[in-house]
Backbone as CSV, one residue per row, in Angstrom:
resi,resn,N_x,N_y,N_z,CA_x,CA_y,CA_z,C_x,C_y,C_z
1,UNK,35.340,3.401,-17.469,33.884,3.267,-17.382,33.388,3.861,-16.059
2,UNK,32.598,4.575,-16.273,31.898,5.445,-15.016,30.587,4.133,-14.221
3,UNK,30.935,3.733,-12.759,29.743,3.033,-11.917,29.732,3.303,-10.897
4,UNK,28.855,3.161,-10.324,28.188,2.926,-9.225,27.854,2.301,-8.980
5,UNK,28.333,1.735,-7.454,28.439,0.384,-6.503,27.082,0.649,-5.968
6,UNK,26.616,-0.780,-5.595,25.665,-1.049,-4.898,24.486,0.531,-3.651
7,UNK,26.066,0.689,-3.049,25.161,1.708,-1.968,25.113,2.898,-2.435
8,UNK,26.277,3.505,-3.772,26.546,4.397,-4.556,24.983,4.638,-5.550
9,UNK,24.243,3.970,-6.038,22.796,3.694,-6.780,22.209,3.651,-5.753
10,UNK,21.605,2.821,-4.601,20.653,3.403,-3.884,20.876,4.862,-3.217
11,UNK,21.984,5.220,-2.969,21.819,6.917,-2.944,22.069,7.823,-3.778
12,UNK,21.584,7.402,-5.193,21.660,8.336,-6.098,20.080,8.436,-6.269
13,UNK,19.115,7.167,-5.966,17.732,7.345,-5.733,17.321,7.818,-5.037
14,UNK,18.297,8.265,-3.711,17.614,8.152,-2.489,17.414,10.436,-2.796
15,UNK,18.467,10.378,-3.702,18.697,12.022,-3.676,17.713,12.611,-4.467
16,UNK,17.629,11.899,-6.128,16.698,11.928,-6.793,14.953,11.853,-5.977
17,UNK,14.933,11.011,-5.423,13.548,11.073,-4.228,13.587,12.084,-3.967
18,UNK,14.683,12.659,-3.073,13.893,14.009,-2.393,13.901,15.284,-3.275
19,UNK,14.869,15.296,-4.734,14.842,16.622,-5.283,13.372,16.745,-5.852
20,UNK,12.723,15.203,-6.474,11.295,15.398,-7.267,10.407,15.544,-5.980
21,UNK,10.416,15.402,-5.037,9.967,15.331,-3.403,9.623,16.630,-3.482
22,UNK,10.510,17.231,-3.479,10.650,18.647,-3.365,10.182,19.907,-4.606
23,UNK,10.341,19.240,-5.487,9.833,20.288,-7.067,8.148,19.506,-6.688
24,UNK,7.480,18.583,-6.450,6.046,18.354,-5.815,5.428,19.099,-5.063
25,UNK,6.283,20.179,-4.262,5.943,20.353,-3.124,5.811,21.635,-3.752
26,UNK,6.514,21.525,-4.478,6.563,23.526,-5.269,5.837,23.725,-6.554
27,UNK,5.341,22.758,-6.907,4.613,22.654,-8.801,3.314,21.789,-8.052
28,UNK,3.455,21.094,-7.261,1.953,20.099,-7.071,2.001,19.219,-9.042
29,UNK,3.202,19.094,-9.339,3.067,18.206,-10.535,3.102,16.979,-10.064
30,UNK,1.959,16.042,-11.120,1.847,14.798,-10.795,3.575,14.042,-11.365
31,UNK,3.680,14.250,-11.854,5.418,13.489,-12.416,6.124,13.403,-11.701
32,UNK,6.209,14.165,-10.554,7.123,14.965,-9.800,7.227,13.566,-8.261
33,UNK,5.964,13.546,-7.925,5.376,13.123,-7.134,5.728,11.545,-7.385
34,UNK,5.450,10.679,-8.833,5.507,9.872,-9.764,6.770,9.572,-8.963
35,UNK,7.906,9.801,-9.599,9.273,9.888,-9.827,9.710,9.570,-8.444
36,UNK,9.028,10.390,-7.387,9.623,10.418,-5.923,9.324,9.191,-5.493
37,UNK,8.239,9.161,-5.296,8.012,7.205,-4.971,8.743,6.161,-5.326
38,UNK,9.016,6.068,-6.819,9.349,5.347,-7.864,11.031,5.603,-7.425
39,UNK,11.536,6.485,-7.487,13.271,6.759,-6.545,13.510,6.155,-5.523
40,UNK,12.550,6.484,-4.281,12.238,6.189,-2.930,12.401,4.242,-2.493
41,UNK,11.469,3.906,-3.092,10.945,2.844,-3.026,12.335,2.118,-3.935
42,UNK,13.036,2.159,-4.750,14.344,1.655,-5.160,15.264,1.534,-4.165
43,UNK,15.410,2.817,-3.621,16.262,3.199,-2.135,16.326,2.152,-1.457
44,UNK,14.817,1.613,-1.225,14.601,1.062,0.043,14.996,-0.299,-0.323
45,UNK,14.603,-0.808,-1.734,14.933,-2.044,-1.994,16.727,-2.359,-2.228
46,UNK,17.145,-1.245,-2.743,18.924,-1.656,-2.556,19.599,-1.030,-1.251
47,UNK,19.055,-0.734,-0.802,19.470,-0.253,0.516,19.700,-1.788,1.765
48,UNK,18.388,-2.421,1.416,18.391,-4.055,2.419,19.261,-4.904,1.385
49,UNK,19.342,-4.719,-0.154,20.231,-5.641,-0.572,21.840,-5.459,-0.157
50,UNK,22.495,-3.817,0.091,23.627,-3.970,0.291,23.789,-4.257,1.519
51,UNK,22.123,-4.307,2.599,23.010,-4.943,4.288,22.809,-6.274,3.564
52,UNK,22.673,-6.970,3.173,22.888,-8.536,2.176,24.649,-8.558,1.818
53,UNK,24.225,-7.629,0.904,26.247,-7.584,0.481,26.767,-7.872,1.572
54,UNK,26.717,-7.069,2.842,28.032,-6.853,4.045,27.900,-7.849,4.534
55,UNK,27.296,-9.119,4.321,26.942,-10.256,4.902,27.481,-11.153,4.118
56,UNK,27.088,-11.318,2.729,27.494,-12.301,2.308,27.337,-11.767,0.600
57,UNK,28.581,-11.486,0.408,28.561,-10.925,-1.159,27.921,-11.450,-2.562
58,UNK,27.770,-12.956,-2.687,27.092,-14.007,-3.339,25.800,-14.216,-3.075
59,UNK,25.245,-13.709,-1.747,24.071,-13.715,-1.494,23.441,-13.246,-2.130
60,UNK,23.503,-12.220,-2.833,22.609,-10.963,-3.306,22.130,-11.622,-4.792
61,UNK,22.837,-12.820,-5.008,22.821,-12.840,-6.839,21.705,-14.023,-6.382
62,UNK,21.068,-14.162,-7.461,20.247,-15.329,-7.567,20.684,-16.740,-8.451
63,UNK,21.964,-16.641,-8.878,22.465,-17.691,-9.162,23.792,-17.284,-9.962
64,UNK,24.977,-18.601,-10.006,25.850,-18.091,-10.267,26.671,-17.874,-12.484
65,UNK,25.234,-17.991,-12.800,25.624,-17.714,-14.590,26.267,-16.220,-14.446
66,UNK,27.078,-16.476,-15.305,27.946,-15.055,-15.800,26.838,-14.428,-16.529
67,UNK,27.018,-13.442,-16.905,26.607,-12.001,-17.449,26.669,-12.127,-18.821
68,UNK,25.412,-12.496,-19.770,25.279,-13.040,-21.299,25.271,-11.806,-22.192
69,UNK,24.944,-10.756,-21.317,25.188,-9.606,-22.004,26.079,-8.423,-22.588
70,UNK,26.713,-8.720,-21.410,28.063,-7.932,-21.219,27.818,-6.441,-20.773
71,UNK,27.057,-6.462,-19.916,26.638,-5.057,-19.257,27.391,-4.811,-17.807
72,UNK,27.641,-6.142,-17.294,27.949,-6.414,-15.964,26.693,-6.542,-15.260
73,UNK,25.826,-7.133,-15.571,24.685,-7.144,-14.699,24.063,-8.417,-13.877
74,UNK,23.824,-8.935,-12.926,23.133,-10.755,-12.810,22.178,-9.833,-11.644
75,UNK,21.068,-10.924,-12.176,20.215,-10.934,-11.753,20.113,-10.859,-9.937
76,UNK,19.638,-9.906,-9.331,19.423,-10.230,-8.178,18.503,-10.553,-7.156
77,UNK,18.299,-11.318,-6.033,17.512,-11.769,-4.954,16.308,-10.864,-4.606
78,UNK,14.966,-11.308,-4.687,13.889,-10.671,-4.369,14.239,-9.657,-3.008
79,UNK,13.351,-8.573,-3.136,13.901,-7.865,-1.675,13.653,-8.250,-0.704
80,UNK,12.137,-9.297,-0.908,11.454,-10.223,0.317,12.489,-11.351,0.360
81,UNK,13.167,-12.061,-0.499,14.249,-13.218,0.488,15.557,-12.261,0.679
82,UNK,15.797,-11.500,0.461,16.999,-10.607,1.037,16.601,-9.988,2.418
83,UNK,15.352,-9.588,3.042,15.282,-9.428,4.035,14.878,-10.583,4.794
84,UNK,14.737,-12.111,4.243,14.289,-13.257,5.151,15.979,-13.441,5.186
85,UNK,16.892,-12.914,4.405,17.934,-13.492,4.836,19.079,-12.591,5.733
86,UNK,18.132,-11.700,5.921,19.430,-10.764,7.192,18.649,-10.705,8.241
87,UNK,17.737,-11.209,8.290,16.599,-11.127,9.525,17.339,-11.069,10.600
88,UNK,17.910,-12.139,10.774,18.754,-12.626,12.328,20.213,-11.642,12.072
89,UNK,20.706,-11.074,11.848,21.730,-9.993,11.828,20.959,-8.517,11.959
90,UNK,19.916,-8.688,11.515,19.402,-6.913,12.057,19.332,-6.886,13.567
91,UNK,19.710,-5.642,13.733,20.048,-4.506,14.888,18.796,-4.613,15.699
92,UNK,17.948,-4.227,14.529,16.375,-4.113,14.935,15.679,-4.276,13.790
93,UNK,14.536,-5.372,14.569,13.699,-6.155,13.637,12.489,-4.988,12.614
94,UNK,12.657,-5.648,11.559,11.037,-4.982,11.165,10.278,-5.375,11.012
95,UNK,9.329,-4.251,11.539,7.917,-5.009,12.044,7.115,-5.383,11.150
96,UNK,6.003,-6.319,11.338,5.252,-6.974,10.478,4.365,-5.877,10.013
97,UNK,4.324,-4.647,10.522,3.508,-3.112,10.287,4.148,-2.752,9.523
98,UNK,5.481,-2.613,9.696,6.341,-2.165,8.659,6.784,-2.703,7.454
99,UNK,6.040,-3.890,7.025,6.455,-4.571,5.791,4.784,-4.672,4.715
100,UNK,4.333,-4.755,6.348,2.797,-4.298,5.663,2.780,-2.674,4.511
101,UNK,3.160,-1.743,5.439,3.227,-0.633,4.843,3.692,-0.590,3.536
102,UNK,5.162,-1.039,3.800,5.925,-1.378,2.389,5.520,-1.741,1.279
103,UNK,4.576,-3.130,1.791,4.273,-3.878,0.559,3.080,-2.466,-0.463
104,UNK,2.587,-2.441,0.524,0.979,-1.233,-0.108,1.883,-0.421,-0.872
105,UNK,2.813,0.341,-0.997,3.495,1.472,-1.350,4.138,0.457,-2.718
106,UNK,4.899,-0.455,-2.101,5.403,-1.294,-3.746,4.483,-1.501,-4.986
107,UNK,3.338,-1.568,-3.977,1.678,-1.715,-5.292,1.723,-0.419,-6.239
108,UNK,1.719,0.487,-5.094,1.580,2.085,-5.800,2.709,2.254,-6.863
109,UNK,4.006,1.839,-6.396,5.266,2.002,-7.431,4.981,1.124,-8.546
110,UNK,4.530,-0.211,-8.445,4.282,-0.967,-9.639,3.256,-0.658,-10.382
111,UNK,2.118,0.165,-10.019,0.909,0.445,-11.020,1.478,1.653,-11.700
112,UNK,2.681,2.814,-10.735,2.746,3.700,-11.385,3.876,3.361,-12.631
113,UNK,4.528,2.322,-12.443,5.887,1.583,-13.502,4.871,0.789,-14.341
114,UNK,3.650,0.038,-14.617,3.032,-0.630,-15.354,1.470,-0.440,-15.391
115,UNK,1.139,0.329,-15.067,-0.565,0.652,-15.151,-1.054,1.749,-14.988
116,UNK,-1.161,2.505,-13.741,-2.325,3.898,-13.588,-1.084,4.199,-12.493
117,UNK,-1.285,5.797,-12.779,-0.404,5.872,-11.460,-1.816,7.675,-10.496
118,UNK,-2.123,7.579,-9.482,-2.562,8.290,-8.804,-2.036,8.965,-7.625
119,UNK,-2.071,10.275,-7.419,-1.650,10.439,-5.652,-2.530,11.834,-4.886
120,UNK,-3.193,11.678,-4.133,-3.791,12.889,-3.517,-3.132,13.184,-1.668
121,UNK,-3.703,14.057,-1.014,-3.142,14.178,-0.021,-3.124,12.710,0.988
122,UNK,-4.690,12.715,0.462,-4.685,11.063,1.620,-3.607,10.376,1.605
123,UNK,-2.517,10.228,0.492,-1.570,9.336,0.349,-0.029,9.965,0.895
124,UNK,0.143,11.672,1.709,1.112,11.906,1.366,1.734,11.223,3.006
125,UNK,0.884,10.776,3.648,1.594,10.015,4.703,2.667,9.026,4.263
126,UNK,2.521,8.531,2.820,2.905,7.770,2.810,4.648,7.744,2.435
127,UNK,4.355,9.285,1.472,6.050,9.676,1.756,6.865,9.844,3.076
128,UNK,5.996,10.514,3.825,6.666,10.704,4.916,7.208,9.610,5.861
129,UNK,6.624,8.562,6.078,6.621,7.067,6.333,8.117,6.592,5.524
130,UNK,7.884,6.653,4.392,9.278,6.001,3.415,10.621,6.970,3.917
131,UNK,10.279,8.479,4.046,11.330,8.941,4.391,12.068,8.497,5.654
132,UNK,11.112,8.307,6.994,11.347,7.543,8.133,11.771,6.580,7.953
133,UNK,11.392,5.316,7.473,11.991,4.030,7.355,13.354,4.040,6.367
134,UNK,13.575,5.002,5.253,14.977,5.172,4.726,16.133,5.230,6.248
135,UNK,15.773,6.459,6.514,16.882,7.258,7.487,16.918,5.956,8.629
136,UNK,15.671,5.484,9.250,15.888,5.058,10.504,16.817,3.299,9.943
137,UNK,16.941,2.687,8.418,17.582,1.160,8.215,19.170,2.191,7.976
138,UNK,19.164,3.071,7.246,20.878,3.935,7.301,21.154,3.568,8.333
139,UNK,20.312,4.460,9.292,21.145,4.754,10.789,21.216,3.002,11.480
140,UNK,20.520,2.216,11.466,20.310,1.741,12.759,21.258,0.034,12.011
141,UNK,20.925,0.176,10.364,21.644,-1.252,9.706,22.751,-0.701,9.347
142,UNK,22.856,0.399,8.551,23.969,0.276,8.070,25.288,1.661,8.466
143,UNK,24.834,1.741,9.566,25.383,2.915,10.558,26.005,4.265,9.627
144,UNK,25.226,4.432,8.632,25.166,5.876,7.774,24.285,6.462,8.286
145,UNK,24.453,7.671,8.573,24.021,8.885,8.728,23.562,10.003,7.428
146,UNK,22.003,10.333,7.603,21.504,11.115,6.170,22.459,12.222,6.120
147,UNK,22.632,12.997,7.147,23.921,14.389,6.825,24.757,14.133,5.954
148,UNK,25.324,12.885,6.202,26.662,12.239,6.056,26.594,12.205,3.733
149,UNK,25.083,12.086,3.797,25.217,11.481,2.144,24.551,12.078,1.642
150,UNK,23.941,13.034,2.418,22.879,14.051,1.298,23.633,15.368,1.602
151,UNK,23.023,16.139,0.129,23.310,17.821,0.247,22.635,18.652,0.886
152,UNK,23.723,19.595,1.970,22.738,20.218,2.616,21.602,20.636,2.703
153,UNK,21.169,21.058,1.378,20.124,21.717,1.064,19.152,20.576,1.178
154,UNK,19.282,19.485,0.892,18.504,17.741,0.717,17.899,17.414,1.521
155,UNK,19.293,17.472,2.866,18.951,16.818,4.182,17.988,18.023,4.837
156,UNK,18.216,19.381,4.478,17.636,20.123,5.378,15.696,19.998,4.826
157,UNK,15.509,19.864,3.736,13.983,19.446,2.906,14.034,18.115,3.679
158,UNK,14.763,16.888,3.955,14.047,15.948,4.675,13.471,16.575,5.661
159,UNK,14.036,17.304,6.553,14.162,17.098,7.683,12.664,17.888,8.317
160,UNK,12.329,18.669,7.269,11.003,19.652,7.054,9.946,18.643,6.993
161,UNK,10.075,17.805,6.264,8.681,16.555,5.598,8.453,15.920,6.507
162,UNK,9.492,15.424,7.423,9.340,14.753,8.558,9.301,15.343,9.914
163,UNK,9.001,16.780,9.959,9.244,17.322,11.416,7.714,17.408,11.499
164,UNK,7.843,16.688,13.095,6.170,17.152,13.890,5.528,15.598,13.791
165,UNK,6.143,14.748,12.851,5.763,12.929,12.912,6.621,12.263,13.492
166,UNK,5.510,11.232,14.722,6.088,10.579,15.398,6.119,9.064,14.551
167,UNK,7.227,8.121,14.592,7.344,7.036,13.947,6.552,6.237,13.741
168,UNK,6.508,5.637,15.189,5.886,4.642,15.516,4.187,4.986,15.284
169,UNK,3.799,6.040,15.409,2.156,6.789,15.140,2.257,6.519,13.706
170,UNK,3.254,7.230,12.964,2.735,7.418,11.063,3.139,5.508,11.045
171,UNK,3.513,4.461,11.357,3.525,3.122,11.248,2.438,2.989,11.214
172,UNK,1.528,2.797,12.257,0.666,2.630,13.013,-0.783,2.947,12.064
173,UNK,-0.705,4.102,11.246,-1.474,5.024,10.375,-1.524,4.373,9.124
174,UNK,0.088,3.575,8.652,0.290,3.030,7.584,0.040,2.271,7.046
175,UNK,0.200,1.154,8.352,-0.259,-0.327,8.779,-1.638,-0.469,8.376
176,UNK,-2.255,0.210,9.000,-3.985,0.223,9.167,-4.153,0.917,7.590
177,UNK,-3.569,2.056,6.920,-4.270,1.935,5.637,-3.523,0.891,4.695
178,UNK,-2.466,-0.191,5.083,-2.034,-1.186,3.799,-3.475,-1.789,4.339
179,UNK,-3.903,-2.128,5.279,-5.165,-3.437,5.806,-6.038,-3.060,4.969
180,UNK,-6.150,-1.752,5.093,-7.733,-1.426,4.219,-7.538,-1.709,2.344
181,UNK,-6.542,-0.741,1.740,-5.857,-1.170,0.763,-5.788,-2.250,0.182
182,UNK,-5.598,-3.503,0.895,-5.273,-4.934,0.320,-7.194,-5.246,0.385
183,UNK,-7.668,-4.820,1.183,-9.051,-5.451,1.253,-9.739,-4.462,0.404
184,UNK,-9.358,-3.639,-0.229,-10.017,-2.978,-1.155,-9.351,-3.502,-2.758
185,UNK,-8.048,-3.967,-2.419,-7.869,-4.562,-3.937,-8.297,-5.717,-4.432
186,UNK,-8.776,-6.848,-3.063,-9.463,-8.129,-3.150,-11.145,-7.664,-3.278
187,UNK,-11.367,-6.870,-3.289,-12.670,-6.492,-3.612,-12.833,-6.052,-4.787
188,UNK,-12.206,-5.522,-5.604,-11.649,-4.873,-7.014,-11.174,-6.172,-7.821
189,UNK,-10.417,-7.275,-7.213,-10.537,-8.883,-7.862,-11.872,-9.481,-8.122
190,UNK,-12.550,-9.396,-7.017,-13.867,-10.104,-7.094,-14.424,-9.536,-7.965
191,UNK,-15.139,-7.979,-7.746,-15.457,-7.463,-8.965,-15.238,-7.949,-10.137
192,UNK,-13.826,-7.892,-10.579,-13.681,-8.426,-11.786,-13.866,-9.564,-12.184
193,UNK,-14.185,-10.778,-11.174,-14.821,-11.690,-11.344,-15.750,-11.864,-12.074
194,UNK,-16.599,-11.080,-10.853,-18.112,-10.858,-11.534,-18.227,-10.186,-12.985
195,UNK,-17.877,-9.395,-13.626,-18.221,-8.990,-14.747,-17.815,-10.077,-15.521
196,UNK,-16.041,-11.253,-15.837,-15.695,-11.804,-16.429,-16.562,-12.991,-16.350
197,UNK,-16.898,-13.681,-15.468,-17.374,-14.753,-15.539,-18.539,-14.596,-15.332
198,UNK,-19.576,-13.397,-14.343,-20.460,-13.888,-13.410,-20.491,-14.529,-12.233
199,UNK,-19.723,-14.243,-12.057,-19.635,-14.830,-10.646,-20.226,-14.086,-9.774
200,UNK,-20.935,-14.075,-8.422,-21.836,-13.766,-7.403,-20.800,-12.067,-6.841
201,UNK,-21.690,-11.107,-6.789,-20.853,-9.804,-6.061,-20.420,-10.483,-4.932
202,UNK,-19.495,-9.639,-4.225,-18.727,-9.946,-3.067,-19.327,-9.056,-1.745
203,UNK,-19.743,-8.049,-2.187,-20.069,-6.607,-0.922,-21.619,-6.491,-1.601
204,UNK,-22.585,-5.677,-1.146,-23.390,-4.957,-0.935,-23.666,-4.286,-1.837
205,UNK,-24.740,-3.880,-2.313,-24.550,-2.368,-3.476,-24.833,-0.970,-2.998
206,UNK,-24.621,-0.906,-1.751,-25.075,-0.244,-0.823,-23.773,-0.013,0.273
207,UNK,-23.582,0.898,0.689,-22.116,1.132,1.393,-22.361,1.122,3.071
208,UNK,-20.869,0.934,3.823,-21.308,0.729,4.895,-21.600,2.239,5.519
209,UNK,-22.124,1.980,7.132,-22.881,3.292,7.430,-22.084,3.564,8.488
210,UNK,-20.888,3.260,8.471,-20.035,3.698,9.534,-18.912,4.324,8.852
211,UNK,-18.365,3.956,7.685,-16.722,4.137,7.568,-17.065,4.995,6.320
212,UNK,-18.457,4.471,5.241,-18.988,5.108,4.259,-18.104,4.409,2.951
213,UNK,-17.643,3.053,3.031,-16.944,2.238,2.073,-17.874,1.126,1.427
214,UNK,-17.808,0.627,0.293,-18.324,0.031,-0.061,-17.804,-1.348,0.059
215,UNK,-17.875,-1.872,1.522,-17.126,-3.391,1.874,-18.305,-3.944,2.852
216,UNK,-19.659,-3.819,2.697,-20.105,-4.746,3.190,-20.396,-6.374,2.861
217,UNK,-19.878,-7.314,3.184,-20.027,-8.731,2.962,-21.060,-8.876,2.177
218,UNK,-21.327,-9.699,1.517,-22.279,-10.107,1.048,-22.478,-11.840,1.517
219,UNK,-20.915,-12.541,1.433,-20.787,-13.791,2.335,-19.743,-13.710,3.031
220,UNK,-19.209,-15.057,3.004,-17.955,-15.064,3.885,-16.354,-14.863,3.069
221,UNK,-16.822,-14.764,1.885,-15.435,-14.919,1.009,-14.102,-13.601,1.597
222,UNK,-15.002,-12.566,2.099,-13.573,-11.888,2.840,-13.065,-12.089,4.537
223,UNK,-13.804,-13.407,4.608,-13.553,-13.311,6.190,-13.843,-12.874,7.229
224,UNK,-15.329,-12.179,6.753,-16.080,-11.785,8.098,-17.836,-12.574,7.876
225,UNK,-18.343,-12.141,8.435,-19.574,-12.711,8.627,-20.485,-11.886,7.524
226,UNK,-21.628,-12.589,6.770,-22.397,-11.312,5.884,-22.951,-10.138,6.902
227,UNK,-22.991,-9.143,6.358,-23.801,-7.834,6.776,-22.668,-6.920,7.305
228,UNK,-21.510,-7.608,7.565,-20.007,-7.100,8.340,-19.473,-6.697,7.415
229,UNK,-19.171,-5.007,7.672,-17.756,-4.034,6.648,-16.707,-4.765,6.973
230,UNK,-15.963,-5.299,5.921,-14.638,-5.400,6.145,-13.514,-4.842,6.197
231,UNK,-13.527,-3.726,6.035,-13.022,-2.050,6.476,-13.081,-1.899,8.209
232,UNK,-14.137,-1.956,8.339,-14.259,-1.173,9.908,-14.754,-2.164,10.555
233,UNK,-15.358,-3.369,9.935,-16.212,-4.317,11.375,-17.125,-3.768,11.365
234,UNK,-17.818,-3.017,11.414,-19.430,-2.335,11.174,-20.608,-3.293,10.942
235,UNK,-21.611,-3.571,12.222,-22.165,-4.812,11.167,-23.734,-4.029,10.937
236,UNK,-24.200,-4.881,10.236,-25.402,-4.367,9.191,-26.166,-4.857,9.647
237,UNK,-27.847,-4.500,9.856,-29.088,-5.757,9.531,-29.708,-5.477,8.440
238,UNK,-29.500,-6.479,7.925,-29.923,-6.124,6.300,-31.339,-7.304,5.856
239,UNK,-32.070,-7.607,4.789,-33.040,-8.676,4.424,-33.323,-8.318,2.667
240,UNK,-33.862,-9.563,2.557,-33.948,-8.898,1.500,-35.389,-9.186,0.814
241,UNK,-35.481,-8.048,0.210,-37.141,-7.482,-0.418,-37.625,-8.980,-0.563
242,UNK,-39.023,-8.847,0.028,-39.764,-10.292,-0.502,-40.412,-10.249,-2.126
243,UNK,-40.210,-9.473,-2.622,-41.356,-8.631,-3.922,-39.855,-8.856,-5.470
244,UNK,-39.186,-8.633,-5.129,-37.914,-7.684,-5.860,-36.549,-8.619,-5.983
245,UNK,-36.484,-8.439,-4.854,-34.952,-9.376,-4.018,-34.016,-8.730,-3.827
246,UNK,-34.187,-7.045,-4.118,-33.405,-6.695,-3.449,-32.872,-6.724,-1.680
247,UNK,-31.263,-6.635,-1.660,-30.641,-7.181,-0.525,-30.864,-5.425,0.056
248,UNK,-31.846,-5.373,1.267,-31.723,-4.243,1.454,-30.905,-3.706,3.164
249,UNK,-30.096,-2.161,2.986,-29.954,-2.025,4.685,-31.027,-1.812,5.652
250,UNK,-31.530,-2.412,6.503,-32.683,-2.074,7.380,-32.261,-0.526,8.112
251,UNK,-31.011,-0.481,8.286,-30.812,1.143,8.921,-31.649,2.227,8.066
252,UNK,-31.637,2.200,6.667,-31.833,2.960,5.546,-33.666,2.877,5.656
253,UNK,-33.407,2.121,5.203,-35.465,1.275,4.687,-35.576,0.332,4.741
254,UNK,-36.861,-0.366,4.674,-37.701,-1.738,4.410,-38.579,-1.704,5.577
255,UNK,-39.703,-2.301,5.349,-40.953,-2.488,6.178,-41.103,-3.569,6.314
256,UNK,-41.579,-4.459,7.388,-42.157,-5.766,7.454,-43.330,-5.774,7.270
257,UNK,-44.017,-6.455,5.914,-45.355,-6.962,5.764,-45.865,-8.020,5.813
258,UNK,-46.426,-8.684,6.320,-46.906,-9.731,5.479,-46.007,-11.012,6.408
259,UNK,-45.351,-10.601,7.655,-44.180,-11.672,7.762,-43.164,-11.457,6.851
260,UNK,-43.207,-10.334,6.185,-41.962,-10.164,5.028,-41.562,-8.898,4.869
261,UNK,-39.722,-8.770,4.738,-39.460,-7.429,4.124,-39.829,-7.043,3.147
262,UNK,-39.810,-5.591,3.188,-40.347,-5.178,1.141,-39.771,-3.585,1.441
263,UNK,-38.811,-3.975,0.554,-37.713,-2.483,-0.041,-38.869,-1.223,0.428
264,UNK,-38.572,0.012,0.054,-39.374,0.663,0.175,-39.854,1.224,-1.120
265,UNK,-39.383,0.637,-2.451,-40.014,0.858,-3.511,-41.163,0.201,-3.915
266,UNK,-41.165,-1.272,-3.503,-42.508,-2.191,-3.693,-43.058,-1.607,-2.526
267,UNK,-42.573,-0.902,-1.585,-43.566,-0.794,-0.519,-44.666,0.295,-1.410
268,UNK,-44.028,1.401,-1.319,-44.870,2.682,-2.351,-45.603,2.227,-3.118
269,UNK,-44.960,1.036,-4.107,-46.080,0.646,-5.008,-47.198,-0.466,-5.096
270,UNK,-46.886,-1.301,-3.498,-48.005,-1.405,-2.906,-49.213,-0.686,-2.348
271,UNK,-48.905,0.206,-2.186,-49.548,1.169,-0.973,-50.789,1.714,-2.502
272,UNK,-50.165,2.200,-3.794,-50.525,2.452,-4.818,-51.596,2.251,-5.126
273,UNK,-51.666,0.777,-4.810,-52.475,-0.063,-5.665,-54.013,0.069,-5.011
């Protein structure tokens, strides 16, 4: 029977990543692109399970039932308690930026494995990032070297994707778009609130005037104050129409009449009359 051990499968993903990595780079096909993430992001998850193995071989399973199938297969340990459980044996810690990042990118792999899958340039930091954090847990957990396991031709295409990025900067870049990301998918919850039940909007209908996102508060449900982007902190003075009710931006329009705001559409059609 032909297998592959633990570190033998995460670098058969890790190769697969960079060949569709690479036909992306030469076709701009969305599949291509698909596939690389979806490889990548496997890598990364059996890559922390086998520093698990070198630790504690039983660790990795999530319990000890035999195999009902007869595939040789049991179930194994989330990648989040496999890295709560080598924490204190890593070399070097990862950072709470760096798990941030992770998690945002696992979203992208799971919508593209069960829902919508998208990718434009804005996102290609994000390969480059995965390629960094592959090479730098090899080298630094499990003292492999990329030369050492990729084909020349492989390692020499990493080494292109990642030349001219500094680590700790594309972290840094990553970090800050999982923040925005997660607060754009809790805004995309609420939404769906609102249409399912009715429930009260969450933001503005009106975007902010700094970042140009549509995350201005409407209350406190994301944790900032109303009139505040939750994107950028940007804050607003906003009121709302005495005539209408619309919630309007004062940067944009509205007049005080009367002791009262009024949009600038009741304003016009005051003025009308």
């Amino acid at each position: 029977m032909n297998k592959f051990n633990l570190f033998e499968n995460a670098q058969d993903y890790l190769e697969h990543g960079i060949k569709h990595l690479d036909e992306y780079y030469t076709t701009d096909n969305l599949q291509d692109i698909k596939q690389s993430i979806i490889n990548l992001i496997n890598c990364v998850d059996l890559i922390v399970l086998e520093k698990l193995r070198q630790i504690d071989e039983n660790a990795i399973f999530r319990g000890n039932k035999p195999d009902k199938f007869g595939v040789g297969y049991r179930s194994t340990v989330h990648v989040g308690e496999a890295l709560r459980q080598i924490k204190d044996e890593l070399k070097e810690q990862i950072t709470q930026e760096e798990r941030e990042a992770y998690d945002v990118l696992k979203v992208l792999r799971d919508s593209a494995v069960h829902y919508e899958f998208s990718f434009g340039t804005e996102r290609e930091g994000n390969i480059v990032f995965l390629l960094h954090y592959i090479g730098r847990f090899l080298d630094h957990e499990l003292d492999i070297k990329l030369d050492e396991i990729l084909e020349e031709a492989d390692y020499e295409f990493y080494l292109q994707v990642i030349e001219g990025t500094d680590y700790s900067d594309l972290l840094e870049e990553r970090a800050e778009e999982a923040r925005k990301e997660l607060i754009r998918n809790e805004i995309a919850w609420y939404e769906y609130e609102t249409v399912k039940d009715g429930s009260s909007p969450i933001v503005q209908e009106w975007s902010c005037t700094a970042c140009d996102e549509q995350a201005v508060a409407r209350d406190n449900r994301l944790g900032v104050e109303p009139g505040v982007c939750a994107i950028c902190g940007n804050e607003h003075e906003f009121a709302k129409c005495f005539n209408c009710g619309f919630v309007m931006n004062l940067f944009y329009e509205g007049e005080k009449m009367f002791d009262e705001y009024w949009c600038d559409s009741c304003k016009d059609h005051w003025d009308k009359q």
